[in-house]
N, C-alpha and C positions, 0 to 999 in steps of 0.2 A: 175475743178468745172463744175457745169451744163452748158451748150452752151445756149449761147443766139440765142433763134430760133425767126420767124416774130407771132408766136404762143403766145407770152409773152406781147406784148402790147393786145392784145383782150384777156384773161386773166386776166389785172389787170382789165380791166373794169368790168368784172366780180366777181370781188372778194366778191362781198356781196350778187350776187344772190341763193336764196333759192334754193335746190334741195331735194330731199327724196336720192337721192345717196351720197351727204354731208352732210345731217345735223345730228345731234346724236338725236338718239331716243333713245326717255324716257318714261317709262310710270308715268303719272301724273292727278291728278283731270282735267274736264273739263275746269272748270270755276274758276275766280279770280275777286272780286269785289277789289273797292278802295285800291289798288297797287301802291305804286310811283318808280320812277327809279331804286331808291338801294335798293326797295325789290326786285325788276328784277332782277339785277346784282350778287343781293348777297355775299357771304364773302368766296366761292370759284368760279372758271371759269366757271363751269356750275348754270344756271340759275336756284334756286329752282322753275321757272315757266316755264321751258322749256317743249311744246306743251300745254300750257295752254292758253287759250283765257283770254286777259287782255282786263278790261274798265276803261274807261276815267282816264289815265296815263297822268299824268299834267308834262308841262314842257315849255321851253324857245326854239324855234331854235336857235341855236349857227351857223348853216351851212348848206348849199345843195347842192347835187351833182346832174348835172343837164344832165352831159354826159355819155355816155355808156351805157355799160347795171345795171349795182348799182348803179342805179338814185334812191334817199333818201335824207334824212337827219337828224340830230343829233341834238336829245331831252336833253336837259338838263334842271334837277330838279334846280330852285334857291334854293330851301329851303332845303338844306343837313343834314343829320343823323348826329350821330358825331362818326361814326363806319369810320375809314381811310383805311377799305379793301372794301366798298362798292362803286363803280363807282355813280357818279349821270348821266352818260352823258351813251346814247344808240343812234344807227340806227336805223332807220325807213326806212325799202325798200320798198317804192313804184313804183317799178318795172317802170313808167313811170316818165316824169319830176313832180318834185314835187310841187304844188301849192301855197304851204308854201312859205313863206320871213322869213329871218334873222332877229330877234325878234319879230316876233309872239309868242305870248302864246297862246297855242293849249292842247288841250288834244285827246290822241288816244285810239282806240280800237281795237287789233289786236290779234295776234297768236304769242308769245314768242317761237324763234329757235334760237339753236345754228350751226351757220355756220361753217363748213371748208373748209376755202379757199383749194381750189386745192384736194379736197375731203379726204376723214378718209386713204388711201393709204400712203396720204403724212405724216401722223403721226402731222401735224401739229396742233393746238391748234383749238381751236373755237371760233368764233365771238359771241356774241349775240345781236342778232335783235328782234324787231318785224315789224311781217312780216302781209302781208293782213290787210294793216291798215282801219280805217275810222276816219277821222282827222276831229276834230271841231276849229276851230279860236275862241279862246277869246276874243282876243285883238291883237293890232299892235304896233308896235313902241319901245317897249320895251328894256329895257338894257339886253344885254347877260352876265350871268355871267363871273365874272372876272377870267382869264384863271388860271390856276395852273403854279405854275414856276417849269420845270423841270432843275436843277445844279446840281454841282456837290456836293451838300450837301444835296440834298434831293436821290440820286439814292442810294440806299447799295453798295457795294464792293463786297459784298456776290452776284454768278448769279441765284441761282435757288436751289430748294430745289432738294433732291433726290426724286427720283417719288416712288410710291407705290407699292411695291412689289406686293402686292398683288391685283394690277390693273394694271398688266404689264409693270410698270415703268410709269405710265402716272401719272401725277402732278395734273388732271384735279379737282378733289374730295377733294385734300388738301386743308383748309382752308388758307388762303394769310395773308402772313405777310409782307405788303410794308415796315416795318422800319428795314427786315433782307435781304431780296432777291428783286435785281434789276427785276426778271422775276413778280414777285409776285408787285412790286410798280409799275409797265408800265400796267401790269392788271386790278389793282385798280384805274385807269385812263383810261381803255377803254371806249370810246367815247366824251369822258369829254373835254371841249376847256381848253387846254395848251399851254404852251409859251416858247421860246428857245430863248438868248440872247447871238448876241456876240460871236455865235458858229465857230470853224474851223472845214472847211471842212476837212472828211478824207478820203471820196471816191469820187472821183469826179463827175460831172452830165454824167448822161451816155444817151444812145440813147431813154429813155422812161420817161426822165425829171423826175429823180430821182437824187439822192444825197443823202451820207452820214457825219454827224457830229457828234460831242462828245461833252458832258456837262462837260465830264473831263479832261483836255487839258491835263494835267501832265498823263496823265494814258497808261502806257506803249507807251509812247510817239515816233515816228520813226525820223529820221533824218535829215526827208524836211516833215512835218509835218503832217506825217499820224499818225497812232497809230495801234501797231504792234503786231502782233499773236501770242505768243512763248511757248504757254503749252493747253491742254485741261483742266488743272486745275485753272487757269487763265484769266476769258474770260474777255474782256474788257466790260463792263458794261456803259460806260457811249454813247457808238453807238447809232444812232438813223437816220432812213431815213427819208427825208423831201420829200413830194410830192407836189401839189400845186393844189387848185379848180380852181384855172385862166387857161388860156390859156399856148399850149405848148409852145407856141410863145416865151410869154416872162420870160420864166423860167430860170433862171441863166445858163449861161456855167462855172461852177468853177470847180478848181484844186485842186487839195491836198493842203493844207496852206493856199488858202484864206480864209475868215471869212465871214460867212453872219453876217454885224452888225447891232443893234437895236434889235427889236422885230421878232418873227417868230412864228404864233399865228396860232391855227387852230383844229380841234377836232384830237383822238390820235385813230388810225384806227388799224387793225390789216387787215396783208395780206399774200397771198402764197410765194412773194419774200423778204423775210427779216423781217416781221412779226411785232412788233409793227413800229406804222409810223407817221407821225405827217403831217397830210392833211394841208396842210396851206391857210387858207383864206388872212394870209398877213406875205408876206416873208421880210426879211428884205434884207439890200441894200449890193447887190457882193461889197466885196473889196480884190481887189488881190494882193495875196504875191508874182507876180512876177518868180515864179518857172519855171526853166529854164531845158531843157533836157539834159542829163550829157554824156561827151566824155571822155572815157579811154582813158588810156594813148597809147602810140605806142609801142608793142611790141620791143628791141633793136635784132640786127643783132643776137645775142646768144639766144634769146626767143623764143620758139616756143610757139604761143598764139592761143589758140581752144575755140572756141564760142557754145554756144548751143542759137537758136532761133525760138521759136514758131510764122511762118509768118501766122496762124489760116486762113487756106482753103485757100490757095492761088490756085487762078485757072488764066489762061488768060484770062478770062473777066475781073479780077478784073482792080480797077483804081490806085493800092496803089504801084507797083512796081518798079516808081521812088522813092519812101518815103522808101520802102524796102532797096533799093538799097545807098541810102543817108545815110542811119542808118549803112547799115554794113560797107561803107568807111567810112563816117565824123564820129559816135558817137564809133563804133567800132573801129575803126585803122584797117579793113581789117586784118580777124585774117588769121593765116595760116590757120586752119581747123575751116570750120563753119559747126552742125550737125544743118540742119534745120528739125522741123517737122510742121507737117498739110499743106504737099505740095499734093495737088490735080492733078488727072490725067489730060488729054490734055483738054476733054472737060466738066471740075467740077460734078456739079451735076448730069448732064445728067445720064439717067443708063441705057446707053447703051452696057457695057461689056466692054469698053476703060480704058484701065490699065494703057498704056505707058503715064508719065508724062515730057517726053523731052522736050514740047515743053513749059511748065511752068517752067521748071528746065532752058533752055535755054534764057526766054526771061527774067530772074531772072540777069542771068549771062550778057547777055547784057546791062541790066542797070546798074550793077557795074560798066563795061566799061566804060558805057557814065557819069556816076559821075565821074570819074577820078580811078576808085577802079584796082583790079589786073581782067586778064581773069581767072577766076577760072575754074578746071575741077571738074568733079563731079561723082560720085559713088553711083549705087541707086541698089536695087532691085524690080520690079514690084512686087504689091499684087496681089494674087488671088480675082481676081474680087469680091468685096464687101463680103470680109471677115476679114475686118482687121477694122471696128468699123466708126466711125466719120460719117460725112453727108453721106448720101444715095447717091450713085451713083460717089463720090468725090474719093474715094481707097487714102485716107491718107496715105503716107509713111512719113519715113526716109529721107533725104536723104546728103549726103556727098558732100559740096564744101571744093575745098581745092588749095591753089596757089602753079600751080607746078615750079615757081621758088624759091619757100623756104621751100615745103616738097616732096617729092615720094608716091605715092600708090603704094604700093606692089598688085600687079594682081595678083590671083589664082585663076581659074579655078575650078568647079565645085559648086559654091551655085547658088542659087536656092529659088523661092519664097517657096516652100515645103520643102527645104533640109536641112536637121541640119550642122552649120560649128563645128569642130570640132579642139582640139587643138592638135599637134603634136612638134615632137623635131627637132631642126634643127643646126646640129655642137655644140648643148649643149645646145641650147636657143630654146625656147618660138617659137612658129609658128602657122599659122590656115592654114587648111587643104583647105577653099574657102576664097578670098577675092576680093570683098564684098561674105558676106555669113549671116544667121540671124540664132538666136541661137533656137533650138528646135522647130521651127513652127509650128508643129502639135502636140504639147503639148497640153493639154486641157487649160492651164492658160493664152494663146495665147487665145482665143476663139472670135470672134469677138472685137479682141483686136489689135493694132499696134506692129509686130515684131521686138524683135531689131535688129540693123542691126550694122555688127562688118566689119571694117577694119585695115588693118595693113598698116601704116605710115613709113617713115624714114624720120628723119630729123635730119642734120649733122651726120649721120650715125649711128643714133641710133632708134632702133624697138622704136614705141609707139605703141601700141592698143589701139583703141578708139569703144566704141558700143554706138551708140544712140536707146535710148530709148523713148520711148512717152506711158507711163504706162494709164492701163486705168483708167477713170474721176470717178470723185465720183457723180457722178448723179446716184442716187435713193437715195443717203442719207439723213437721216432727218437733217433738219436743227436745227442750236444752240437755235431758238427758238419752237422748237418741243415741243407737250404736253409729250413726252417720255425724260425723266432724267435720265442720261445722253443718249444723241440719238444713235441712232442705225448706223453706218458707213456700211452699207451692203456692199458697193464696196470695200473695204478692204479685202474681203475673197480673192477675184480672185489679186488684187494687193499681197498682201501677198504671193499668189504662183506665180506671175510672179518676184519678188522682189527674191525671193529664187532661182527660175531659174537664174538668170543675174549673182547673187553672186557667184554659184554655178559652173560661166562661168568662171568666173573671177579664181575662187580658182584652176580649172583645167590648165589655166594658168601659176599661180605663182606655182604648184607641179611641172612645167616642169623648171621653170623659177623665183625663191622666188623673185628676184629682177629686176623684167620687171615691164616696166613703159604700165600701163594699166590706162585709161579712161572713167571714165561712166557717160553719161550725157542725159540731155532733159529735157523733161517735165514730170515729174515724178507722178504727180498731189497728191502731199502727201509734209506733211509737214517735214523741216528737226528733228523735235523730234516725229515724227511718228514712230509706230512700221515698216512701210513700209522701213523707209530710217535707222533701226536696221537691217531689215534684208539684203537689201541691203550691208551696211556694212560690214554683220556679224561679224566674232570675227578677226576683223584687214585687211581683204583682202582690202578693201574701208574705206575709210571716207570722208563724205561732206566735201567741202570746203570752203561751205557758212558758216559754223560754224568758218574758222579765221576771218569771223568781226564782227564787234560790235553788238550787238542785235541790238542796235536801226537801224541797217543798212541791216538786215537779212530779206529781201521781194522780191518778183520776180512778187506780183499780188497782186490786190487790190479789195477785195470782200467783201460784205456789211458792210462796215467800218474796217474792218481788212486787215491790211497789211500782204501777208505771204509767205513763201516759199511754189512753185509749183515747179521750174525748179533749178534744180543740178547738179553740177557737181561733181563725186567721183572720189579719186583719191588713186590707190596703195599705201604702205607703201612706195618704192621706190621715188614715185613722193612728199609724206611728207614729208618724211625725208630727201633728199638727192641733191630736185632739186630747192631749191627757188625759190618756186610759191609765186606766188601775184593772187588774185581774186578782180574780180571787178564783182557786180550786175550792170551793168548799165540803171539806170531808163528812162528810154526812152517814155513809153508807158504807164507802170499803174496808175499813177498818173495823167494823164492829160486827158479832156473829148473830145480830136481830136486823138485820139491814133489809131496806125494804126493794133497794134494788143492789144490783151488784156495782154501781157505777157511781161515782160522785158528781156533781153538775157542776158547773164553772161558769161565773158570773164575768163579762167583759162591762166597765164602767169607761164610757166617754163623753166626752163633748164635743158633736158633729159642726 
């Protein structure tokens, strides 16, 4: 998924200011005499008064945002239409703090624009403001209207209409139907003060005092109490991020499963991260479910147990490498092969041309020691200097721990961060020509992307091959609340042919070898009913094996209220059939808002 950069807190603040490079231009009349909110809004997303000069537009403040730079606040009409596709409730950006108080009845005069958050690139939807106000005070004191209850009996099931052919799939133009489609009823509540009761958390508060909850608790419900991803055909609809006008201070720290109980009241915003949002002027009160971080079992003396874990840019300045290291002895069991990715070179971000990451990779392995864990060795290949994707100047690899008193690396000579490994026959079996070796790297589908990187194992005397992978992210993709239905996944083209490369490794393999135990794992960043982890697969060489448990139990990452699979592990038809594997996701990380990485690691247990 997109990286959380320091670029995203100053961003959301931004999310409601005016630009001529986001807003949608329209050509439209000048002028708008006596106007109220829901003819602003109108009965589809775009504004029939968009660049139209509106006067004295009557209404109630509901709210103000008094920090950042989308300092405003939110008009609301008492006196409502009886059309349920028209909003009564708009922004007012006035660019400075706003003078207004929370029931004042005012009337404005302004410029109606549709904003897009994070600008028309992002494909995402548009806000409507008005913008260059001049505000009169009627009165004071007044009652706000009474919020809207958003449950699970007012949202559809239905998420989104199909977009308009013949407006490039964009939704923008279609008239709204809130009693068919959950995208079209969060619409017709933009700006408007709404209420959220009783909610469980399904995403927890993360670093920019956000949080996600469901109005539908039963709705694809996950196993410690998220709610769970498992089709593009199926989105969960009852999600909804909470924000807060108070202080970051005091904004909840919650988990997956706790509840905000009572009220949770506040005007319904639209923005660049997760798209409708519920600003909350008054949140209701944490109560926690207690969820606890899960420990796999311990591999037995016959199991050989292989992890894959995303430690996201581990460099030595970080401070989390006791936490790393606790996780892969106490919650992991110390696998025999652990394939980490997003290990940074010696000195992270800097970009100064430093490749070698031994000295992150080392002081990794030293704090297993000091938890009590095994001294692991380790197998890496260096990237060519900032060409292998992730943070500027950081050269993300691969890289292979593995405890050499319960497996072997088989050393081979000749890979290379440039050199293709290749497979060869050895007394009738299966063998790579380098080990460590990375498959194809000067493929185009490698492109500023993380190569995989392939070793060859023994343990109790039997070959495994193992290739960690770290596929590249879906950043540029529009999001699920995109004005384009269904959204566009642009990062899928280059995943697609890295996914066919891997397979592709693998099948030259099993031609040498039909019954070698082969392993493919990492952070895949696709989900397991992706066409990415089809082709992966393709026709039998692999199959996920997060798919033997439960749907409710199928997540590795936890993103704007969906729970989903990112990180995989595939396994041969030999290792399906033949080795009684056990798989364990263990949640360590995405569910909780002290997480040391964003990703959970997943243990694969067999016997080769």
């Amino acid at each position: 998924m997109p990286s959380r950069s320091s670029t995203r807190l100053a961003a959301l603040t931004v999310a409601a200011v005016c630009s001529a490079a986001s807003a949608v231009a329209l050509t439209s009349p000048a002028h708008a005499d006596s106007v109220r909110v829901h003819d602003i809004q109108g009965t589809t997303r775009i504004s029939p008064f968009a660049g139209q000069k509106v006067t004295d537009v009557p209404g109630i403040v509901t709210a103000t945002r008094t920090y950042g730079s989308s300092r405003g606040f939110w008009l609301q009409d008492p006196t409502p239409d009886d059309d349920p596709a028209t909003s009564e409730g708009v922004f007012v950006f006035t660019s400075s703090t706003p003078k207004v108080a929370v029931g004042d009845s005012v009337t404005v005069t302004g410029t109606v624009s549709e904003y897009v958050p994070g600008g028309a690139s992002t494909g995402n939807q548009s806000l409507t403001e008005i913008t260059k106000p001049v505000i009169t005070t009627v009165s004071t004191g007044n009652p706000v209207p009474a919020p809207v209850v958003i449950d699970e009996n007012a949202v559809p099931d239905a998420y989104t209409p199909q977009g308009d052919t013949a407006a490039g799939g964009s939704i923008n133009t279609l008239p709204l139907d809130p009693s068919k489609y959950a995208l079209d009823y969060y619409e017709s509540l933009e700006g408007m003060n709404v209420q959220v009761a009783d909610t469980r958390v399904v995403t927890a508060t993360d670093p920019y005092s956000e949080l996600w909850v469901t109005v539908k608790p039963q709705e694809h419900a996950g196993s410690r109490g998220g709610t769970v991803y498992g089709s593009y055909d199926s989105q969960n609809t009852g999600r909804l991020q909470i924000q807060s006008l108070g202080s970051t201070a005091d904004f909840p720290k919650a988990n997956v499963g706790d509840t905000l109980e009572g009220a949770t009241t506040g005007p319904l915003d639209f923005n660049q991260y997760g798209g409708y949002t519920l600003v909350a002027s008054k949140l209701g009160t944490l109560k926690s479910a207690g969820l606890e971080r899960e420990t796999t079992r311990k591999q037995s003396g016959r199991e050989l147990a292989v992890a894959t874990y995303n430690v996201e840019n581990l460099d030595p300045s970080d401070s989390t490498f006791a936490q790393h290291a606790s996780a892969i002895v106490n919650n992991l069991q110390s696998p025999d092969i652990v394939s980490l990715e997003e290990i940074q070179d010696d000195n992270g971000a800097t970009d100064d041309g430093t490749v070698d990451a031994s000295v992150t990779v080392n002081k990794l392995i030293d704090a297993i020691v000091a938890a009590g864990g095994p001294t692991y060795d380790w197998r890496s290949i260096d990237p060519v200097n900032d060409q292998d994707g992730g943070e500027p100047g950081g050269n993300i690899r691969q890289v292979f721990l593995f405890n050499p008193e319960r497996v072997s690396f088989v050393d081979r000579a000749g890979g290379g961060s440039t050199t293709a490994v290749g497979v060869t026959k050895e007394n009738g079996k299966a063998g790579l020509t380098a080990s460590p070796g990375r498959i194809d790297p000067t493929n185009a589908a490698w492109k500023d992307s993380r190569k995989p990187l392939v070793g060859q194992f023994l343990f109790r005397g039997k070959t495994v091959f193992v290739i960690a992978n770290h596929l590249i992210s879906k950043g540029g993709d529009q999001g699920l609340t995109s004005q384009y239905q269904p959204p566009t996944r642009s990062s899928e083209i280059q995943r697609h042919a890295q996914a066919t490369e891997v397979n592709a490794f693998v099948d030259d393999i099993l031609k040498v070898q039909k019954n070698a135990n082969v392993i493919a794992l990492g952070d895949m960043n696709d989900f397991e009913f992706s066409e990415t982890a089809q082709l992966l697969e393709g026709d039998g060489e692999l199959w996920s094996a997060i798919k033997s448990l439960p749907k409710s139990e199928r997540y590795t990452y936890d993103y704007q209220g969906n729970e989903q699979v990112l990180d995989q592990i595939l396994i041969s038809p030999a290792i399906r059939r033949g080795c009684d594997f056990e798989y364990d996701s263990v949640h360590i990380n995405s569910e909780f808002n002290d997480q040391i990485s964003d990703h959970d690691p997943q243990v694969l247990r067999l016997r080769p």
